[in-house]
C-alpha positions as CSV (number, residue, x, y, z in Angstrom):
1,X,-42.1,4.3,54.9
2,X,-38.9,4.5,53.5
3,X,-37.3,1.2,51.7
4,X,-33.9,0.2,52.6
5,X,-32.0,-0.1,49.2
6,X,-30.0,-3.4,48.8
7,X,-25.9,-3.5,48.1
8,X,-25.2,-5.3,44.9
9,X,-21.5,-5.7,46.3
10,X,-22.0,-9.4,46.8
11,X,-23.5,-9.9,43.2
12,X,-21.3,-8.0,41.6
13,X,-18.3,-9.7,43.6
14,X,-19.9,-13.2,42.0
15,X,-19.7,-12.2,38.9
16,X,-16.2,-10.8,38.8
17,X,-15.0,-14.4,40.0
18,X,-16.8,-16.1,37.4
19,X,-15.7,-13.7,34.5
20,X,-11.3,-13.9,36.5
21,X,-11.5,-17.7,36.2
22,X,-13.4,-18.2,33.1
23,X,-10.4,-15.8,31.6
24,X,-7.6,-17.8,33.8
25,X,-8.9,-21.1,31.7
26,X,-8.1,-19.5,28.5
27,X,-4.5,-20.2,27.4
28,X,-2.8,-17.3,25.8
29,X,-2.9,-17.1,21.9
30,X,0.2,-18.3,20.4
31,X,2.9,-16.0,18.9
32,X,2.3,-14.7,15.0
33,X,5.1,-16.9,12.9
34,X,7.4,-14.5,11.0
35,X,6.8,-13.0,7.9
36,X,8.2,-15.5,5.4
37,X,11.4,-13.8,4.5
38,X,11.3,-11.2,0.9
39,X,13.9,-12.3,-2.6
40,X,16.8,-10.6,-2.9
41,X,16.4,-7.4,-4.7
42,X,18.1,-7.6,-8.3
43,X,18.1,-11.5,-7.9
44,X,19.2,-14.4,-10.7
45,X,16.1,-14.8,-12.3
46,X,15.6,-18.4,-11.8
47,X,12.7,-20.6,-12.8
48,X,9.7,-19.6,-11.4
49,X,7.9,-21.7,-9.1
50,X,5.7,-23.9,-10.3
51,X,2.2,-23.4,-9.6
52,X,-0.1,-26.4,-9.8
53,X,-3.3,-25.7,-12.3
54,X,-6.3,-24.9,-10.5
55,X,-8.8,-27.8,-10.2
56,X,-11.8,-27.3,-12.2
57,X,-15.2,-26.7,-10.1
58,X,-17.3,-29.8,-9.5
59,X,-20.2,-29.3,-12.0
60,X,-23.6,-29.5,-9.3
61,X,-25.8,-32.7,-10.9
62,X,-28.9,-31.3,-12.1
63,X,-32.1,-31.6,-10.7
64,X,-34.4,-33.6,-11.2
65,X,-38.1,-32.3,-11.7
66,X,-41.3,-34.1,-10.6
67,X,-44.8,-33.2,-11.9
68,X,-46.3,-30.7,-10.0
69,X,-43.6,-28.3,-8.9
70,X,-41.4,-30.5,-6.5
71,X,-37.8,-31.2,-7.1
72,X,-34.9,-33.1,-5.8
73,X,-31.2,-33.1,-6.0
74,X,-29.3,-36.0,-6.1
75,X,-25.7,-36.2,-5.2
């Protein structure tokens, strides 16, 4: 007894529409902005510009230790 085997045209088709409009939602990415433009070669020698100091890390507030192992950190 020989089994008829079953087209997968119509699944296939299904999933082909799904993947053409999921892409047709997606706007296309906007354009790279242009390199920002290099000094002149040999230039003045101006004042540098200024850079602001970094800002020191926020120091994490120490934990606090309970008898028996267990500890908690407050902010």
């Amino acid at each position: 007894m020989r089994l008829k085997k079953r087209s997968r045209i119509g699944k296939s088709k299904k999933v082909t529409d799904v993947t053409q409009r999921y892409f047709l939602e997606i706007p296309p990415p906007p354009p790279p902005p242009p390199p920002p433009s290099p000094p002149p070669a040999g230039g003045g020698g101006g004042p540098a510009p200024a850079r602001p100091p970094p800002a020191p890390p926020r120091a994490a507030p120490p934990p606090f230790f309970l008898p028996g192992g267990a500890f908690f950190f407050f902010p």
